[in-house]
C-alpha positions in Angstrom: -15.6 5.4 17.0 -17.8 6.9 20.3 -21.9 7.6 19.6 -21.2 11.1 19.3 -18.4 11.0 16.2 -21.2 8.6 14.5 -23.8 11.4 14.8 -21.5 14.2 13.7 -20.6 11.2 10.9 -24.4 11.4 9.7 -24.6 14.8 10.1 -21.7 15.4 7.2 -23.2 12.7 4.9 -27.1 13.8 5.1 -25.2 17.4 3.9 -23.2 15.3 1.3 -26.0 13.3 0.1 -28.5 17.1 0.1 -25.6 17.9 -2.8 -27.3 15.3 -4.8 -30.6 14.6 -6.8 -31.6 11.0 -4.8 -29.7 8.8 -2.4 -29.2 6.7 -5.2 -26.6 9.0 -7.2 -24.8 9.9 -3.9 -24.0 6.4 -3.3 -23.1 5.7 -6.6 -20.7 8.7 -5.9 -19.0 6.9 -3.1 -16.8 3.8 -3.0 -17.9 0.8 -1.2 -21.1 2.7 0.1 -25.0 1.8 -1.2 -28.1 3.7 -0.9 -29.3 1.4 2.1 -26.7 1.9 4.0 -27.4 5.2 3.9 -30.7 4.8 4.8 -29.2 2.9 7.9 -26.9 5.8 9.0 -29.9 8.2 8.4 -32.2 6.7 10.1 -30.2 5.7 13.3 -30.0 1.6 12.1 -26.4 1.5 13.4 -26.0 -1.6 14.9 -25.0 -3.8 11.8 -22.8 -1.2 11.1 -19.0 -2.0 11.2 -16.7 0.3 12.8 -14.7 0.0 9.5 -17.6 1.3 7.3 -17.9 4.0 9.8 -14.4 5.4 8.9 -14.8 4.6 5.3 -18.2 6.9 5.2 -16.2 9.6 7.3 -13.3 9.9 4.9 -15.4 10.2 1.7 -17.9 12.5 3.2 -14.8 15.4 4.6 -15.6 14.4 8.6 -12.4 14.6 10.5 -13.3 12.6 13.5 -10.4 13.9 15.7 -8.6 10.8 16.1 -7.0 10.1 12.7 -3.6 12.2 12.4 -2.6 13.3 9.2 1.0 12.4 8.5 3.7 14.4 5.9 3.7 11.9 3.2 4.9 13.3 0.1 1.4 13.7 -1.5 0.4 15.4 1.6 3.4 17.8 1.7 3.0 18.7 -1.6 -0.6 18.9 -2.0 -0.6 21.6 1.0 2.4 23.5 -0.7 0.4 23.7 -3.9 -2.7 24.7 -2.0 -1.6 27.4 -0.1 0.5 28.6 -3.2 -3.0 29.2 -5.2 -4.6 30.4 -2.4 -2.0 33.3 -1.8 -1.0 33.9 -5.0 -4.3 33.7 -6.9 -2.4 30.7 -8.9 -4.3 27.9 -11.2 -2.6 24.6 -10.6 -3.6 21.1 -12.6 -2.9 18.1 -10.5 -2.9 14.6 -11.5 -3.0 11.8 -8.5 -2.8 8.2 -8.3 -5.9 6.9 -6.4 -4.7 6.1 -2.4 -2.2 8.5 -2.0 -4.9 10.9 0.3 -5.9 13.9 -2.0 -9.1 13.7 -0.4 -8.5 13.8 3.3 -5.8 16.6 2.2 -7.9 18.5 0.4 -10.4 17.8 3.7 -7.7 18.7 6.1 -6.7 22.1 4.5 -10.5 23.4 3.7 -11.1 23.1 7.2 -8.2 24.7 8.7 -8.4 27.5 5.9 -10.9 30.3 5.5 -12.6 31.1 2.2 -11.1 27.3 0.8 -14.2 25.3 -0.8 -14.0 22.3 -2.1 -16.4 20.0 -3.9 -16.1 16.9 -4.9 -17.0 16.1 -9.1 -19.4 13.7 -10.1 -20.1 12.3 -13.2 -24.0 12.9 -13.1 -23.4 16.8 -12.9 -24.6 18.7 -15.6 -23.7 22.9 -15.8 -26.6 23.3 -13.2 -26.1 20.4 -10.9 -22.4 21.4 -10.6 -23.1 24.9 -9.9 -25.3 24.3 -7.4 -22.6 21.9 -5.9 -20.6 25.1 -5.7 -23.1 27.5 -4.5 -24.0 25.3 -1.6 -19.7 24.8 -1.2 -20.0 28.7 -0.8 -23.0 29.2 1.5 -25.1 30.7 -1.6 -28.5 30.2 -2.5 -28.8 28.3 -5.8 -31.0 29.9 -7.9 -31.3 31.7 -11.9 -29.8 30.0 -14.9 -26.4 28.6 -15.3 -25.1 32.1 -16.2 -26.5 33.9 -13.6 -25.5 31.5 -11.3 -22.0 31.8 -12.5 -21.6 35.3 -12.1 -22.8 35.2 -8.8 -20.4 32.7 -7.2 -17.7 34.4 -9.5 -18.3 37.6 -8.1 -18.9 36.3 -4.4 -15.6 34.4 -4.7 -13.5 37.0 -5.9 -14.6 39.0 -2.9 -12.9 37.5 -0.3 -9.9 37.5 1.2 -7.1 34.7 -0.5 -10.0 32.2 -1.6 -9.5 29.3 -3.2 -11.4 26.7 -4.9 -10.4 22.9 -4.7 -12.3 20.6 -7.5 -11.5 17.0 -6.7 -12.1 14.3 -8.9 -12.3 16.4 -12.3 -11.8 14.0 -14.2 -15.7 12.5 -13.9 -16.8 15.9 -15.5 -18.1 15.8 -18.9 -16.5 18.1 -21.5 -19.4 20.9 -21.1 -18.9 20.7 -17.4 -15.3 21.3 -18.1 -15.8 23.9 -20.8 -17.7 26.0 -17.8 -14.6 25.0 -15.0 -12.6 27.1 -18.2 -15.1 29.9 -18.1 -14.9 30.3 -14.4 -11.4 30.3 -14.0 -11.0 33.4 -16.4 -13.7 34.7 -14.7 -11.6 34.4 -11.4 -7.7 35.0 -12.9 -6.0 36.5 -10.8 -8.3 36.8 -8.1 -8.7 33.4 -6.5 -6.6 30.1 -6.4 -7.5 27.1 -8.6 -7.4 23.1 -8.3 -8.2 21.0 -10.5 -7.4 18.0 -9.5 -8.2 14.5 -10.7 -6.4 10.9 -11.5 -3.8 10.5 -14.0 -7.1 9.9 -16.4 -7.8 13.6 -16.5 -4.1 14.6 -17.8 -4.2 12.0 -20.2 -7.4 13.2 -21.6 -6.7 16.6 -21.4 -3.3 16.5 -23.1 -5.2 13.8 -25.8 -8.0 16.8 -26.4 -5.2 19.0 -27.3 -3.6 16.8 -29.9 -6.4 16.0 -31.6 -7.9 19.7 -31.0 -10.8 18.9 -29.6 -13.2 21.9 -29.3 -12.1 23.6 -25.8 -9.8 21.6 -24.5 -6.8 23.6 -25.6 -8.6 26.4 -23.8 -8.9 23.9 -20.6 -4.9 23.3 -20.7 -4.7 26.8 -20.8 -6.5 27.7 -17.8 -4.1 25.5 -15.5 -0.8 26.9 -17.1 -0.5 24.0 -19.9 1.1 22.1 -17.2 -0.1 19.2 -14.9 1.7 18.3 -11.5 1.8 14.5 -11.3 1.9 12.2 -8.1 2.5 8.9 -9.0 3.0 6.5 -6.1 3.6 6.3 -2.4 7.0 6.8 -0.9 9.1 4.3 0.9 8.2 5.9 4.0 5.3 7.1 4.0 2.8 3.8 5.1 5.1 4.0 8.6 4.5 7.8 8.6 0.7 7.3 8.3 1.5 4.2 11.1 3.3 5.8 13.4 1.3 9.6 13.6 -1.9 7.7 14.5 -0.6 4.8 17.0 0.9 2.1 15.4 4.6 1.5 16.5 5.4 -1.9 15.8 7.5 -2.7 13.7 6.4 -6.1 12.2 3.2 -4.5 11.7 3.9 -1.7 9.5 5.9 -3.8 8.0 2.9 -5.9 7.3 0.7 -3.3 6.1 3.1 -1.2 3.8 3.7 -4.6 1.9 0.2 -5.9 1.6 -1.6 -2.2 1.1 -1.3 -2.5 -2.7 0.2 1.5 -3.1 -3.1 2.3 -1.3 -3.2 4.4 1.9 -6.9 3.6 1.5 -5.9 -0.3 2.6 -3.8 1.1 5.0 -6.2 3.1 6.8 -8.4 0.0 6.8 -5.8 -2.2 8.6 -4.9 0.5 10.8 -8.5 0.9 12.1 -8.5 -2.7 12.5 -5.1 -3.3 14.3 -6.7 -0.6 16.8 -9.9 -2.2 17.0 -8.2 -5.7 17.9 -6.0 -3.9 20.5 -9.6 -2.2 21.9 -10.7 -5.6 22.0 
């Protein structure tokens, strides 16, 4: 990674970390990731600071560096199906995703080639507030006035545009009032704005769970995303080579090496992709 992708790297996490209350809690957000290090990429420390790590802050923070090709694995197929259906067709979609399979850098990819798209990613700190302000900065708003206020502002901004569409990563981290409100603003928005909610297979399961047992609002939660979830599960068989292949790697041995030792993960693949390049640099 060249001097300038590092400083365009800081640049997208000093706006990802400005989304949260202290270094601290936007660490804690991100995997592999502490405050310090931070600190270090903030500050301009970068010379302890592994290639590797660079890519890891990159993917988490949205930063498309330019040299990392998406690939059509199944999850990213899909996922940019389901997108672009909401987004036309004002649709709500629930979507349930194994960790690795590159929601993220999908959800990444398609807000940035897509006007009026936002997307935030969830945190379990959030209150009502703190997430609405999440949103408001997603939009370009100034976050200001009480949770309701603040609400019918980004409700009424939203359903001004052209297609938009609203991508909520990670839902599952919400508490219930968080997801009570996510409820209130997708009726506010029906029919006038697309509609992910997407998390792990954790927020079906405690979704579905909160309907059984009839947990205050959760029924009303299923409701909003069609009392359905989409589910990804695992990789495909082919899509570790796809990933390979679309951003250099052509040997054989070694894909075959990395699609048996990435654990299900294109996470660990990525990793040993970067570091089969940086060898080859070398």
């Amino acid at each position: 990674m060249t001097n300038e992708q590092k400083a365009q790297v800081r640049d997208a996490l000093l706006r990802y970390v400005g989304g949260f209350g202290s270094q601290t809690l936007a660490a804690e957000s991100l995997d592999g990731i502490s405050a310090s290090t931070i600190s270090q990429v903030k500050n301009n420390n970068w010379e302890l600071l592994s290639d590797r790590l660079w890519h890891t802050i990159a993917r988490q923070v949205g930063f498309y560096c330019g040299e990392w090709q998406p690939a059509d694995t199944g999850a990213y197929l899909l996922l940019r199906i389901l997108f672009s259906d909401a987004q036309h067709y004002a649709m709500a979609y629930g979507i349930a995703i194994s960790k690795g399979l590159g929601k993220t850098f999908t959800a990444g990819h398609y807000t940035r080639e897509n006007d009026n798209t936002f997307y935030i990613a969830c945190n379990e700190d959030y209150n009502r507030k703190a997430f609405m302000m999440m949103l408001m900065k997603a939009a370009g708003m100034e976050a200001k006035g009480s949770v309701p206020q603040m609400m019918e502002q980004f409700a009424g901004h939203i359903t001004s545009l052209e297609e938009p569409l609203l991508i909520l990563d990670d839902a599952h981290k919400l508490k219930d009032r968080v997801l009570h409100l996510v409820v209130l603003l997708a009726n506010a928005m029906s029919g006038k704005a697309g509609f992910i909610v997407m998390g792990g297979n954790e927020l079906r399961m405690r979704i579905v769970e909160g309907v059984r047992l009839k947990k205050v609002g959760y029924d009303e939660i299923y409701k909003s995303i069609g009392r359905r979830f989409i589910t990804l599960g695992s990789l495909g068989p082919k899509d570790v080579e796809l990933v390979c292949r679309a951003n250099g790697v052509y040997d054989d041995d070694l894909i075959s090496h990395i699609t048996d030792t990435c654990d299900n993960n294109l996470h660990n693949a990525v990793q040993q992709i970067h570091e089969s390049q940086m060898r080859i640099a070398a």
